[in-house]
C-alpha positions, -999 to 999 in steps of 0.1 A, spaced: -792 62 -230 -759 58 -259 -788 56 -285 -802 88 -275 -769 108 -278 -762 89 -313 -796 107 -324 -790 141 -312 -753 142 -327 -759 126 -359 -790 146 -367 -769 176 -360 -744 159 -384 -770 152 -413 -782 189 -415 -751 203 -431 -768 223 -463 -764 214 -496 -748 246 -511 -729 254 -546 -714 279 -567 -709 286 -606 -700 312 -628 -707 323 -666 -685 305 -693 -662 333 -693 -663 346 -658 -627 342 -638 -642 335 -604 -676 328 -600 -705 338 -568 -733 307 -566 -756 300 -593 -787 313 -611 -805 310 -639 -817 340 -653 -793 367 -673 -771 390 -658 -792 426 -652 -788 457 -664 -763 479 -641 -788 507 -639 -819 482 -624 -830 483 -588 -822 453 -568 -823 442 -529 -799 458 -504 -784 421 -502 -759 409 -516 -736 437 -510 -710 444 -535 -741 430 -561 -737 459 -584 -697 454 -590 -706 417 -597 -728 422 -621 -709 450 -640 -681 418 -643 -711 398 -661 -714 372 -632 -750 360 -628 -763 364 -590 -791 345 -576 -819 361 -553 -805 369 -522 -834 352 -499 -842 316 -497 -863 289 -482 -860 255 -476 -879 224 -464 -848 200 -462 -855 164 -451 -831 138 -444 -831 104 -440 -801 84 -424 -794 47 -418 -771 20 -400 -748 47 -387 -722 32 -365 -717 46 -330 -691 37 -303 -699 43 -265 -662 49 -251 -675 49 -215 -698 49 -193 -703 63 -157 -730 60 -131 -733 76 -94 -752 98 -72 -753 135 -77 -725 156 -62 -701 123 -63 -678 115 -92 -693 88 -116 -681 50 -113 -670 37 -148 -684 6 -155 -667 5 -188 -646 -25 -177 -674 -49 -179 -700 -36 -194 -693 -23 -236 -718 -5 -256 -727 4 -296 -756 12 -318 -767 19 -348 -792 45 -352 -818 55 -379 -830 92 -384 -854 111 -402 -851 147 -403 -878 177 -417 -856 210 -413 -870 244 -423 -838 265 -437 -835 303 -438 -807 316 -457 -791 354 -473 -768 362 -492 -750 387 -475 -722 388 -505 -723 370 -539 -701 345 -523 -712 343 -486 -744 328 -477 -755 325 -440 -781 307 -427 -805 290 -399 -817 262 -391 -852 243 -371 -863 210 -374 -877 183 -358 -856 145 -356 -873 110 -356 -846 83 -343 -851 49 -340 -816 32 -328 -802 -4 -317 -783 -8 -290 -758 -39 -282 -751 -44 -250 -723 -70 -237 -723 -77 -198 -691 -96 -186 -699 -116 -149 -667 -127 -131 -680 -160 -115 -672 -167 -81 -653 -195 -61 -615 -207 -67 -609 -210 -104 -638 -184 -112 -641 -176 -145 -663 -149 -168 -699 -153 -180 -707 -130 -209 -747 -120 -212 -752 -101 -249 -787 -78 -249 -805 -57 -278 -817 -27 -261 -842 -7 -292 -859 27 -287 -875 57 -302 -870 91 -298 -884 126 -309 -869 160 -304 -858 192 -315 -829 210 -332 -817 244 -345 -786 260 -359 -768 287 -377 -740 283 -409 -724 298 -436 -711 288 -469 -684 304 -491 -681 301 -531 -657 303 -555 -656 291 -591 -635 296 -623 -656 291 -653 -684 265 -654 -661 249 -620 -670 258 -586 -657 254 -553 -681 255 -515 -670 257 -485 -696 250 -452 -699 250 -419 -725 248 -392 -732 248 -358 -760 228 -341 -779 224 -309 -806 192 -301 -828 187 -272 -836 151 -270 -847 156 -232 -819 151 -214 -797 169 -187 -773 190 -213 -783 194 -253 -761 182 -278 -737 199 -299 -721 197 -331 -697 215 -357 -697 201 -392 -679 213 -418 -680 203 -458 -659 209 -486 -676 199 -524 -666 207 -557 -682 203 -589 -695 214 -629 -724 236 -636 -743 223 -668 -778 219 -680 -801 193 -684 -824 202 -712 -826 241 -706 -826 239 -672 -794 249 -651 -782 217 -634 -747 217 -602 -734 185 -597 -708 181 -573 -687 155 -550 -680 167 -515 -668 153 -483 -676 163 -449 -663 165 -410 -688 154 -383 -674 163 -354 -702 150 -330 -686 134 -303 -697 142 -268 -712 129 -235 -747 122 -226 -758 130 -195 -790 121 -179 -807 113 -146 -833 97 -120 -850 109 -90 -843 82 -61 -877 74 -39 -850 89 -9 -848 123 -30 -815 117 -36 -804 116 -79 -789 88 -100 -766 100 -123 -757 90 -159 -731 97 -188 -717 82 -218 -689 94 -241 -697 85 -280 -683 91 -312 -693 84 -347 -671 48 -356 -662 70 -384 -658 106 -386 -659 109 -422 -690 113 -446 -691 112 -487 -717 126 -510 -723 130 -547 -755 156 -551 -771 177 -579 -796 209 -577 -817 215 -607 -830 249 -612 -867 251 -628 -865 288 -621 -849 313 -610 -871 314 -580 -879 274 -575 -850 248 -570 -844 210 -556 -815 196 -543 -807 159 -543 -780 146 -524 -769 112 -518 -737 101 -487 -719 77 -476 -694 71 -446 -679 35 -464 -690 20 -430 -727 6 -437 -742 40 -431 -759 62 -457 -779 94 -459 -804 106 -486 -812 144 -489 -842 162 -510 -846 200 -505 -869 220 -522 -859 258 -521 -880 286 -528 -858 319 -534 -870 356 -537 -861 394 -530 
């Protein structure tokens, strides 16, 4: 049941794109990156970006305003905490059963996301998200027994509950850039949905600040950046179970990430204007870790 919910919020939590933004060796403040030379101010273009043409006439490079993405994700060992737990019959308020009974797992996820994105300014890019989400997680359960009779005591039963579980998730999110020089500056944040199959889908907002140096590796474009991000995944599970009397059992549990932080250090190399693949690499400094590879295909 808790390992379930840890899926569903920390696949939400794991999507957060990979975005980032340079400018020209000269340019004061700088859109996202590209490759290829600024254009002339009398060629055609896409509607999108608007405000491309007064970019360009300051000698900042744009990128092609449409992209896509296959991003896949792979997380391990992240930490969960049940907070509670409550069980009852529908239409009655849930017993805790927090008081003897404590919870945790540790999930692992793999994600394949498609990503759609546009950039609606040279430095806003919005975008959506659908994927499908792999967990496998490890539950610890700890059962306390008070013992009966004068001068009871406690009996303590400890059980490893695994599972597996396959569902679906999609989102929308935006990214703003800034940059002075080859330095540039990304702001993110995205909203997401999963349906793991029970009662209420789970939700998530995650927001990411990085910050990094555009150079080149050979004469290929290279961003490299460190960032750190907000997973704010907490929330309650519910599920339930049709009693042979046709009355329903009833279940919820609150969980939280044990920590709500996550660190990365990531790159994207451009082999073209149109093809690019980012690498990313995070950490939470609690045992978990994430690994991101993104191919991106961009166009007008």
């Amino acid at each position: 049941m808790n390992a379930a919910h840890v899926a569903a919020a920390l696949v939400a939590a794991i999507l957060a794109p990979i975005a980032c933004a340079s400018g020209e060796e000269t340019g004061p403040v700088a859109p996202p990156p590209a490759s290829a030379p600024a254009a002339a101010p009398d060629e055609s273009h896409s509607f999108f970006p608007l405000l491309a043409d007064e970019a360009r006439a300051r000698g900042y490079e744009l990128p092609l305003p449409y992209g896509a993405a296959l991003v896949l994700t792979g997380l391990k060992d992240r930490e969960i905490e049940v907070t509670d737990v409550r069980l009852g019959l529908e239409g009655n308020p849930g017993t805790s059963i927090s008081d003897f009974v404590h919870l945790g797992s540790s999930s692992d996820v793999f994600n394949a996301n498609f990503k759609a994105d546009l950039f609606v300014l040279p430095f806003l890019n919005v975008y959506a998200l659908l994927g499908y989400v792999h967990n496998e997680s490890d539950t610890h359960a700890e059962i306390t027994i008070s013992t009966p009779g004068p001068g009871g005591g406690e009996v303590v039963y400890e059980r490893r509950i695994p599972t597996e579980l396959d569902g679906f998730i999609g989102g929308l999110g935006f990214a703003l850039a800034g940059g002075y020089q080859n330095f540039f500056l990304v702001a993110d944040v995205s909203y997401i949905q999963s349906d793991l199959g029970f009662d209420d889908k789970f939700k998530a907002t995650i927001a990411t600040v990085r910050a990094g140096y555009r150079g080149k590796i050979g004469t290929l474009p290279l961003q490299m950046w460190l960032g750190v991000g907000s997973w704010d995944t907490a929330a309650t599970a519910v599920g339930h179970t049709d009693l042979p009397d046709g009355s329903r059992f009833v279940f919820e549990a609150d969980q939280r990430p044990h920590t709500e932080w996550m660190y990365d250090v990531g790159s994207n190399l451009e082999f073209s204007k149109k093809f690019q693949l980012v690498a990313d690499v995070g950490f939470d400094l609690d045992g978990g870790y994430l690994v991101v590879v993104g191919p991106t295909w961009r166009f007008d």
